[in-house]
mmCIF file of the C-alpha atoms, coordinates in Angstrom:
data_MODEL
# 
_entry.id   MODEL 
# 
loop_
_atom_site.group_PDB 
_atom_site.id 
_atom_site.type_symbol 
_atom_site.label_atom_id 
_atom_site.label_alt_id 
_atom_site.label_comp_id 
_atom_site.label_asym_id 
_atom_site.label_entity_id 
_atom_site.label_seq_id 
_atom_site.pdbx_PDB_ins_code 
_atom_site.Cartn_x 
_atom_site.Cartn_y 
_atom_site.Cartn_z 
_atom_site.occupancy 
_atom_site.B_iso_or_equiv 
_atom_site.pdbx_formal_charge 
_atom_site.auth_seq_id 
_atom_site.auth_comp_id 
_atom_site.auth_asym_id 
_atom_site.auth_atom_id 
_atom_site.pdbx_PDB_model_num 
ATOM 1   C CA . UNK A 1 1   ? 0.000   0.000   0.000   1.00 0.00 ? 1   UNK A CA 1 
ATOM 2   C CA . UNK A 1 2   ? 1.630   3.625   -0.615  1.00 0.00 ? 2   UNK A CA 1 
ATOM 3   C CA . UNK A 1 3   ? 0.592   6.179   1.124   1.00 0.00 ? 3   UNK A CA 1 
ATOM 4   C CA . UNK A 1 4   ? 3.894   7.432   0.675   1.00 0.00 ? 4   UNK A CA 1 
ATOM 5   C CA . UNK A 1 5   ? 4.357   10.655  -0.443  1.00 0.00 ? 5   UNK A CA 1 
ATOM 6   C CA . UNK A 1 6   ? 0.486   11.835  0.694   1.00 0.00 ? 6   UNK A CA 1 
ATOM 7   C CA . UNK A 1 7   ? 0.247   15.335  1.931   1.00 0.00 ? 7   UNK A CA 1 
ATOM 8   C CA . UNK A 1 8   ? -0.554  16.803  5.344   1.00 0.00 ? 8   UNK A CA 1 
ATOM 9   C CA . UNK A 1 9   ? -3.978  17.974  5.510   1.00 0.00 ? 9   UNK A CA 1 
ATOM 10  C CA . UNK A 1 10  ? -3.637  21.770  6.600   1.00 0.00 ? 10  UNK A CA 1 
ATOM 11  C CA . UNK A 1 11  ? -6.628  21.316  9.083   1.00 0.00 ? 11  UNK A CA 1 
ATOM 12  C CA . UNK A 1 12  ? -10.160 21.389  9.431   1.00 0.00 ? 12  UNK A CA 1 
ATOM 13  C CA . UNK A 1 13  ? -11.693 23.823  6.971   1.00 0.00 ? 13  UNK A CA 1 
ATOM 14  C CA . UNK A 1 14  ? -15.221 25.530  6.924   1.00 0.00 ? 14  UNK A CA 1 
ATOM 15  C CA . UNK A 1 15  ? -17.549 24.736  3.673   1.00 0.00 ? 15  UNK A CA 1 
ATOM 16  C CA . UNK A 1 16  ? -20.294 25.854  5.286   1.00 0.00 ? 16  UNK A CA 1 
ATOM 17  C CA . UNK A 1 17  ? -22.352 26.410  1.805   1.00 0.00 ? 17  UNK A CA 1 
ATOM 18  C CA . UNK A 1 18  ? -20.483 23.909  -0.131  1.00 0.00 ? 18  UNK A CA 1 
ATOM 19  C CA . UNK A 1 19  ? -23.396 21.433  -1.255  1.00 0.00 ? 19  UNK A CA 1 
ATOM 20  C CA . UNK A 1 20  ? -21.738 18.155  -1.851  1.00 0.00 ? 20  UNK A CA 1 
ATOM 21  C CA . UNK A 1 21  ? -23.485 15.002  -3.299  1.00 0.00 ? 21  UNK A CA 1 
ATOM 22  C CA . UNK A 1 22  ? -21.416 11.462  -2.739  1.00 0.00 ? 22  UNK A CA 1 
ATOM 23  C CA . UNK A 1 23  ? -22.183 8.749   -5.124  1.00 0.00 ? 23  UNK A CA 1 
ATOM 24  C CA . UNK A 1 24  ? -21.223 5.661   -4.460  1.00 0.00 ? 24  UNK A CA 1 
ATOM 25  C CA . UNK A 1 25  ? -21.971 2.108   -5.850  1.00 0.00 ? 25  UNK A CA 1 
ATOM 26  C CA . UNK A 1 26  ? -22.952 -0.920  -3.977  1.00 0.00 ? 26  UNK A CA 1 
ATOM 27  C CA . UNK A 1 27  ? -20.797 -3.409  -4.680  1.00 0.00 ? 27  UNK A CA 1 
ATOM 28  C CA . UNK A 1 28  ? -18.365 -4.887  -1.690  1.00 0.00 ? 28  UNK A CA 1 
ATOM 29  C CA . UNK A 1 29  ? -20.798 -3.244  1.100   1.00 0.00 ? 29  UNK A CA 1 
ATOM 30  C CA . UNK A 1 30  ? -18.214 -3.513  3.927   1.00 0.00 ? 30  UNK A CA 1 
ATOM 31  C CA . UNK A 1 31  ? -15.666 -1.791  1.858   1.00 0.00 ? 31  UNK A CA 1 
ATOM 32  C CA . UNK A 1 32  ? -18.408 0.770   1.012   1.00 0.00 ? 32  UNK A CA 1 
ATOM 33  C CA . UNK A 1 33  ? -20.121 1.572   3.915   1.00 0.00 ? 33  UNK A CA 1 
ATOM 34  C CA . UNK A 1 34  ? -16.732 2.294   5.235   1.00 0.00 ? 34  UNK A CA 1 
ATOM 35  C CA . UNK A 1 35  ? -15.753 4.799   2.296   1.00 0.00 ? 35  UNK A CA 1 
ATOM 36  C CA . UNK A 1 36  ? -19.162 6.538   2.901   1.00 0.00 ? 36  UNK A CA 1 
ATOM 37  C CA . UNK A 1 37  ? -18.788 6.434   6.671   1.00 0.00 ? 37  UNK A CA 1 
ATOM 38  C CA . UNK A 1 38  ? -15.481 8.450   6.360   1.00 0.00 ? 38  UNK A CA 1 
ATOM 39  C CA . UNK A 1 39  ? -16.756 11.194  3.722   1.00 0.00 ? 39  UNK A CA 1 
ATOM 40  C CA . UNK A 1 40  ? -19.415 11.350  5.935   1.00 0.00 ? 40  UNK A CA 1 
ATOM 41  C CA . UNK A 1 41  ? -17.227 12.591  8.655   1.00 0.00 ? 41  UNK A CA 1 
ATOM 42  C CA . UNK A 1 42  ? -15.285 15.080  6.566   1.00 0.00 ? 42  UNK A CA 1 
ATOM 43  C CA . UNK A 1 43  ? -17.885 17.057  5.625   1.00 0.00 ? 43  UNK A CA 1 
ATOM 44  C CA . UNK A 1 44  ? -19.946 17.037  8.750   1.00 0.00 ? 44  UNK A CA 1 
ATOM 45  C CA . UNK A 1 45  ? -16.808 18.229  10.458  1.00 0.00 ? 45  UNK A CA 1 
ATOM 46  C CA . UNK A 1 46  ? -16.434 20.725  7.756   1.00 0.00 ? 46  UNK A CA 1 
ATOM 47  C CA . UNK A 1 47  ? -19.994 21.684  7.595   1.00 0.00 ? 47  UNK A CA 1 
ATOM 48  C CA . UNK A 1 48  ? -20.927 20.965  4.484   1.00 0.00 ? 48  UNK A CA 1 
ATOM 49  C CA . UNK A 1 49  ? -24.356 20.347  2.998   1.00 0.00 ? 49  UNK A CA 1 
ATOM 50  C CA . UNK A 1 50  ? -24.387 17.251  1.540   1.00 0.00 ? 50  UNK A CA 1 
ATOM 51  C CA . UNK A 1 51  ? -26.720 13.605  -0.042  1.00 0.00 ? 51  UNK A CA 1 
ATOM 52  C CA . UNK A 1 52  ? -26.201 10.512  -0.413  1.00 0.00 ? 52  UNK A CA 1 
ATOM 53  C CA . UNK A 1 53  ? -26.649 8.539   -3.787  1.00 0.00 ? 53  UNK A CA 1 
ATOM 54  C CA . UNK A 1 54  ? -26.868 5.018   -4.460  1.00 0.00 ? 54  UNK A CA 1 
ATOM 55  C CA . UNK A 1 55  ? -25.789 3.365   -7.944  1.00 0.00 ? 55  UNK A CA 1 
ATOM 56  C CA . UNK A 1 56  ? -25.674 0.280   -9.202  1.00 0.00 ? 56  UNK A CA 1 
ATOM 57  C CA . UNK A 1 57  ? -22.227 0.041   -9.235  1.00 0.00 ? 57  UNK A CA 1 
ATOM 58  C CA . UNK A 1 58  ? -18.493 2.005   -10.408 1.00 0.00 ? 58  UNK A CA 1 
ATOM 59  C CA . UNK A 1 59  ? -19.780 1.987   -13.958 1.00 0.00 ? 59  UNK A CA 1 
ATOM 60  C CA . UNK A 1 60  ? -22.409 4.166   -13.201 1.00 0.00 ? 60  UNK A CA 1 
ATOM 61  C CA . UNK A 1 61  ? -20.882 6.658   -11.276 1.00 0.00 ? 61  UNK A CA 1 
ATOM 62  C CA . UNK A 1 62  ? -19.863 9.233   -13.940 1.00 0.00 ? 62  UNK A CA 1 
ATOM 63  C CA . UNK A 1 63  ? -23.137 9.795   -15.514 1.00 0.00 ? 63  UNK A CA 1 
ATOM 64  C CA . UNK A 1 64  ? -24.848 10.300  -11.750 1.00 0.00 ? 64  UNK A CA 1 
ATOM 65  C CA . UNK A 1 65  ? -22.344 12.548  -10.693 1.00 0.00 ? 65  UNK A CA 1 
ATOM 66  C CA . UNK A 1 66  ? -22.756 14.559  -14.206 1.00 0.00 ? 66  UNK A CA 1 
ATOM 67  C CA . UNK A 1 67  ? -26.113 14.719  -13.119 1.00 0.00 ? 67  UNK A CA 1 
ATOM 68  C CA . UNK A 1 68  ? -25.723 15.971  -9.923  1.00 0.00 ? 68  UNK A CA 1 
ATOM 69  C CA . UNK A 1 69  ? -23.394 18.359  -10.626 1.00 0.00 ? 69  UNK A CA 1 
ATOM 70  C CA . UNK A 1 70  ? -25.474 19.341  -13.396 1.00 0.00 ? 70  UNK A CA 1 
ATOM 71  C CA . UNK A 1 71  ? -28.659 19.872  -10.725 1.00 0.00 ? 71  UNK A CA 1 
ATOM 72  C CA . UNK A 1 72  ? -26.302 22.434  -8.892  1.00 0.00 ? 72  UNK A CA 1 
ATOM 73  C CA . UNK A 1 73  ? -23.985 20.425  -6.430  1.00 0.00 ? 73  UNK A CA 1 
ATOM 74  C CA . UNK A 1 74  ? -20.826 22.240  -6.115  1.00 0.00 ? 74  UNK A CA 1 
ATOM 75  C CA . UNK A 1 75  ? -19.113 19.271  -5.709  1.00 0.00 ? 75  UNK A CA 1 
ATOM 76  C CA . UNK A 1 76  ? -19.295 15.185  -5.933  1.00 0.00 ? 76  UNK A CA 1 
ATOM 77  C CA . UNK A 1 77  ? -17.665 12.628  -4.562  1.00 0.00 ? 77  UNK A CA 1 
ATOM 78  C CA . UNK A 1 78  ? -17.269 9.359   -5.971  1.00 0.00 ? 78  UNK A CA 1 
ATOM 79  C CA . UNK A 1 79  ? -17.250 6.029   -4.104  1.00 0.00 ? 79  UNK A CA 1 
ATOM 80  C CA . UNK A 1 80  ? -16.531 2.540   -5.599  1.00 0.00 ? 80  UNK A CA 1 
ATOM 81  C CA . UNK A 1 81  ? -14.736 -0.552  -5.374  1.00 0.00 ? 81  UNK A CA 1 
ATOM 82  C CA . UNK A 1 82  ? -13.463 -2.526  -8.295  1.00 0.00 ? 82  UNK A CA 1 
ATOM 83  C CA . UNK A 1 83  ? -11.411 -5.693  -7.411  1.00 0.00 ? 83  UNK A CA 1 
ATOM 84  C CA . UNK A 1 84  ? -9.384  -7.685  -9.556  1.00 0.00 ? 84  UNK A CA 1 
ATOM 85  C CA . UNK A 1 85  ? -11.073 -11.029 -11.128 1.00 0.00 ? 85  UNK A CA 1 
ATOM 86  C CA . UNK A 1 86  ? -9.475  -13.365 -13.768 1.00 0.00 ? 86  UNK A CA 1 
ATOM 87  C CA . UNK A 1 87  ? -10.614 -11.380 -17.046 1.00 0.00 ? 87  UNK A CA 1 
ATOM 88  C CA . UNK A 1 88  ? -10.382 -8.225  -18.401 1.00 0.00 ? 88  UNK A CA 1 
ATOM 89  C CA . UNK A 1 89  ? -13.201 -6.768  -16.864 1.00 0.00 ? 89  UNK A CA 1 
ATOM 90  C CA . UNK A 1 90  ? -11.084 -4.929  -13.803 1.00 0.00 ? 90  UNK A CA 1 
ATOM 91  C CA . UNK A 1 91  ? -9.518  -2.696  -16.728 1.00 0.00 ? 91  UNK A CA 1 
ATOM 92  C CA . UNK A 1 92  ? -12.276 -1.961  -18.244 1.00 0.00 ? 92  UNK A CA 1 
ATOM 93  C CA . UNK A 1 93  ? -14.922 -0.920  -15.294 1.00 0.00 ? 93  UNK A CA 1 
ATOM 94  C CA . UNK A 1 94  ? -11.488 1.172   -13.516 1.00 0.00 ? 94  UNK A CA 1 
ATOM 95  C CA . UNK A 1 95  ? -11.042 2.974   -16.929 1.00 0.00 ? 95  UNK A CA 1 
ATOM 96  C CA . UNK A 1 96  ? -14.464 3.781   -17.705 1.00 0.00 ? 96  UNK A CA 1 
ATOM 97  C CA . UNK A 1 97  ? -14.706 5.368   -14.243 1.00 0.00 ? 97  UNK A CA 1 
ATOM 98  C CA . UNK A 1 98  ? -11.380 7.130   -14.033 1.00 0.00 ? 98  UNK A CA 1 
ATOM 99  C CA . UNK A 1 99  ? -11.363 8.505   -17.628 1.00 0.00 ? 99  UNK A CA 1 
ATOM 100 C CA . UNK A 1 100 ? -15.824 9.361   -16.755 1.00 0.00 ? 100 UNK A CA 1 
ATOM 101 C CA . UNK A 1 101 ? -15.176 11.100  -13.751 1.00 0.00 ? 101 UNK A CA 1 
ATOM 102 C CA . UNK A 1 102 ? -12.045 13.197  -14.727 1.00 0.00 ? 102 UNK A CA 1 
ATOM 103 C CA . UNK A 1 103 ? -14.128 14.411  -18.109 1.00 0.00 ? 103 UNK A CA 1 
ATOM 104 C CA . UNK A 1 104 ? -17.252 14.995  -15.291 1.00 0.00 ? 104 UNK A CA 1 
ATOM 105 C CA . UNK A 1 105 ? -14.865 17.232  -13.968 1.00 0.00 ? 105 UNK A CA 1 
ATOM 106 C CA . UNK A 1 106 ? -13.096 18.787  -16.571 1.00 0.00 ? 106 UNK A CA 1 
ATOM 107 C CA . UNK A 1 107 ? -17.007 19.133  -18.499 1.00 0.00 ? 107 UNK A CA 1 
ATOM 108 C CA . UNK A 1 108 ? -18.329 21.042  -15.631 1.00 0.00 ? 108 UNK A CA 1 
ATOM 109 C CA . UNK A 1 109 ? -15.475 22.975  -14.086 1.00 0.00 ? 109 UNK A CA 1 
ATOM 110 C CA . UNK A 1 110 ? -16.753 21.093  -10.857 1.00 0.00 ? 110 UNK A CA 1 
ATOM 111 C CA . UNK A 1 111 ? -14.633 19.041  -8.039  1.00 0.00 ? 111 UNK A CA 1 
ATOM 112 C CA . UNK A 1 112 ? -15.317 14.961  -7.957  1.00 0.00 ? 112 UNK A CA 1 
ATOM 113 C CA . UNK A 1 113 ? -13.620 13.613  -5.665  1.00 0.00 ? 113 UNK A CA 1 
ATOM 114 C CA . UNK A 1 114 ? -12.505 10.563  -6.287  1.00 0.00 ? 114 UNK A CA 1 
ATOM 115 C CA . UNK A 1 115 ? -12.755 7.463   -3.871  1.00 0.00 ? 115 UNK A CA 1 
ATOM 116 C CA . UNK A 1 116 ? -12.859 4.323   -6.118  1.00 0.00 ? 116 UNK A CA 1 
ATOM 117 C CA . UNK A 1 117 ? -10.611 1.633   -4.886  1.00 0.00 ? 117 UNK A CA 1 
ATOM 118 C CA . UNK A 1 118 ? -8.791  -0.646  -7.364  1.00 0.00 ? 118 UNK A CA 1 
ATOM 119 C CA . UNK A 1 119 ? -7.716  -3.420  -5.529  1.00 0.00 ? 119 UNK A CA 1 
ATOM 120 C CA . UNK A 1 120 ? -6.010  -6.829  -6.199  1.00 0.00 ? 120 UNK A CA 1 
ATOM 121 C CA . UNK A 1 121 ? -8.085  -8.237  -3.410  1.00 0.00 ? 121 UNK A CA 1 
ATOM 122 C CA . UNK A 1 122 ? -10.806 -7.677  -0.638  1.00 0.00 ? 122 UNK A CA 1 
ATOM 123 C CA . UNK A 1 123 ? -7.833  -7.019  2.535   1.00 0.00 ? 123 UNK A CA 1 
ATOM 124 C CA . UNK A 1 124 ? -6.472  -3.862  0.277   1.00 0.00 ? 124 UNK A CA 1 
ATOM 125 C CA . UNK A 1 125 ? -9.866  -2.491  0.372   1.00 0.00 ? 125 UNK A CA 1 
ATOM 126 C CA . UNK A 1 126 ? -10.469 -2.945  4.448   1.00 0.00 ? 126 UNK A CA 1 
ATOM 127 C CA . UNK A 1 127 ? -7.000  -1.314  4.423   1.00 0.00 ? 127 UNK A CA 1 
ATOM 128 C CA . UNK A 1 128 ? -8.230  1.638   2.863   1.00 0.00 ? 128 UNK A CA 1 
ATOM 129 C CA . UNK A 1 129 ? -11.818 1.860   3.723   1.00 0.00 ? 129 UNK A CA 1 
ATOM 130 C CA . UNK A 1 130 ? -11.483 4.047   7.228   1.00 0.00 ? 130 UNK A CA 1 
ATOM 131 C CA . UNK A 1 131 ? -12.630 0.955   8.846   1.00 0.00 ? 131 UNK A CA 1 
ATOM 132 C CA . UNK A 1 132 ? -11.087 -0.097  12.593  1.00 0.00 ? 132 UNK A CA 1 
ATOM 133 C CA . UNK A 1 133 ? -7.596  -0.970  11.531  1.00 0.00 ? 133 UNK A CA 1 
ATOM 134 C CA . UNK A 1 134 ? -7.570  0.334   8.223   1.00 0.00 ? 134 UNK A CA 1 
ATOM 135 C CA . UNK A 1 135 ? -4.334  1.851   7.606   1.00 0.00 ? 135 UNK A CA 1 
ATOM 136 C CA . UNK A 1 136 ? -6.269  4.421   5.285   1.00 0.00 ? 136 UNK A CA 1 
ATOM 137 C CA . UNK A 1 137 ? -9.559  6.601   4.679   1.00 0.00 ? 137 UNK A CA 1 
ATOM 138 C CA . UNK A 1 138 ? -10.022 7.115   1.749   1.00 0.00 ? 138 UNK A CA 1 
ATOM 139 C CA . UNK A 1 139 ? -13.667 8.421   1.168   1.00 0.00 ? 139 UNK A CA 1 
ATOM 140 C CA . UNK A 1 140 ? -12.719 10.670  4.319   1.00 0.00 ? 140 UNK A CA 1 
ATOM 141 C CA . UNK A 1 141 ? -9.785  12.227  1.636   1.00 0.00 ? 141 UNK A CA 1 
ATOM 142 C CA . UNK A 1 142 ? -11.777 12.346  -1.224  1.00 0.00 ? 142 UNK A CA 1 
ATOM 143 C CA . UNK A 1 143 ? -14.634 14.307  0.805   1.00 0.00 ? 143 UNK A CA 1 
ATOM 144 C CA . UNK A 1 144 ? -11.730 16.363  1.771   1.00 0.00 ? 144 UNK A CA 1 
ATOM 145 C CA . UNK A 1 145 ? -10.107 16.742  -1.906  1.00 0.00 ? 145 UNK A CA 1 
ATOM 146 C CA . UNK A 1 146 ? -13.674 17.462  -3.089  1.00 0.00 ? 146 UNK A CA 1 
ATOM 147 C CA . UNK A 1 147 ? -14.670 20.586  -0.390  1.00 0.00 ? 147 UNK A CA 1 
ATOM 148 C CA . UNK A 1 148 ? -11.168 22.129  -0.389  1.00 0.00 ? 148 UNK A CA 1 
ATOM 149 C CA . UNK A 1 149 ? -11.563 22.413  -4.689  1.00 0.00 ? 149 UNK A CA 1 
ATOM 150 C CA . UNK A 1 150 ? -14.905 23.564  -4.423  1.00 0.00 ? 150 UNK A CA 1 
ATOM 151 C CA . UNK A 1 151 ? -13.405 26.077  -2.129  1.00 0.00 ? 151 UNK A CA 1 
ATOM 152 C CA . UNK A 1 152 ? -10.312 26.835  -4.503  1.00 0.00 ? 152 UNK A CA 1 
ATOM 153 C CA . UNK A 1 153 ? -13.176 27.301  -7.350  1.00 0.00 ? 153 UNK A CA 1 
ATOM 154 C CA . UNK A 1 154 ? -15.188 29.545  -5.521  1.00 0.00 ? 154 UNK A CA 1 
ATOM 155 C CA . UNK A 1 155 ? -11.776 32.320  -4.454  1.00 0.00 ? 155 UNK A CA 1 
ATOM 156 C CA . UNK A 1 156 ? -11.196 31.976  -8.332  1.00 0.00 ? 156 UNK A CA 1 
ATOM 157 C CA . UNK A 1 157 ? -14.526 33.174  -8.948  1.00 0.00 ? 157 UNK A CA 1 
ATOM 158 C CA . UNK A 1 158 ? -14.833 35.996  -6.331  1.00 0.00 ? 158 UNK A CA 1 
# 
C-alpha cells in the first residue's frame, strides 16, 4: 500500500455552503459503507451540505455525478470498489470510471472527488476503507479533496 508521499492535511476547513453530493456504488458493502462512513465525517466536520446517492455500481458513477453536478452540487464525490477477477473486466470498469469522472470534472469545471478503490483483493480495500484498523480513509480524503476544490473554485470566482 503507498501512502507514501500523501500530503498533510492543513486542518479542518469551513464549507459551510459547499453542497456536496457522494455517489457511491454498492458493490463490496463492507468496503463501502466504510468509504461513505469516512466522507461522511469530513464534511460534517467541515460543515458541508451534503446527499447521499446510491448506484448500481463504479460503472455508473460518472453519468450520476454529471447529473448531480449538473442539478447544482458544487461538488461530488465518488465512491466505488473494483477488485481484480481473472478477465479483463477490472480494466475496463477502472477505466471507464477514471477517464468518466475526470471528463465529469473537466465538463463542468466542478470538483469529484474521487474514492474508487482498485484493488487486487478484498484485505487492500479494508486497508483503505477508514474501517477499525484500516491503515487508510479514503472516502474521508476524497470528501476532503472534493470541499477544499470547491473552495479553490469559488476564491477563483470571487
Amino acid at each position: 500500500m503507498s501512502g507514501k508521499g500523501a500530503p498533510q492535511v492543513t486542518g479542518p476547513i469551513d464549507a459551510t455552503g459547499v453542497d456536496v453530493v457522494v455517489v457511491a456504488g454498492t458493490w463490496h458493502e463492507v468496503i463501502t459503507d466504510g468509504l461513505i462512513a469516512g466522507a461522511q465525517r469530513a464534511l460534517e466536520a467541515a460543515g458541508a451540505s451534503w446527499r447521499l446517492v446510491r448506484v448500481p455500481g463504479s460503472f455508473e458513477l460518472p453519468v450520476v455525478a454529471k447529473a448531480a453536478l449538473e442539478q447544482g452540487a458544487d461538488a461530488v464525490v465518488a465512491l466505488g470498489v473494483i477488485i481484480r477477477g481473472g478477465t479483463p473486466h477490472f480494466e475496463f470498469v477502472s477505466n471507464a470510471a477514471t477517464d468518466g469522472l475526470t471528463r465529469v470534472a473537466i465538463d463542468t469545471g466542478k470538483p469529484v472527488g474521487f474514492g474508487v478503490l482498485t484493488l487486487d483483493d478484498e484485505a487492500q480495500g479494508i486497508a483503505r476503507a477508514g474501517l477499525p484498523g484500516s491503515e487508510e480513509d479514503k472516502g474521508f480524503e476524497a470528501a476532503d479533496a472534493a470541499m477544499r476544490t470547491a473552495l479553490i473554485l469559488r476564491s477563483l470566482h470571487a
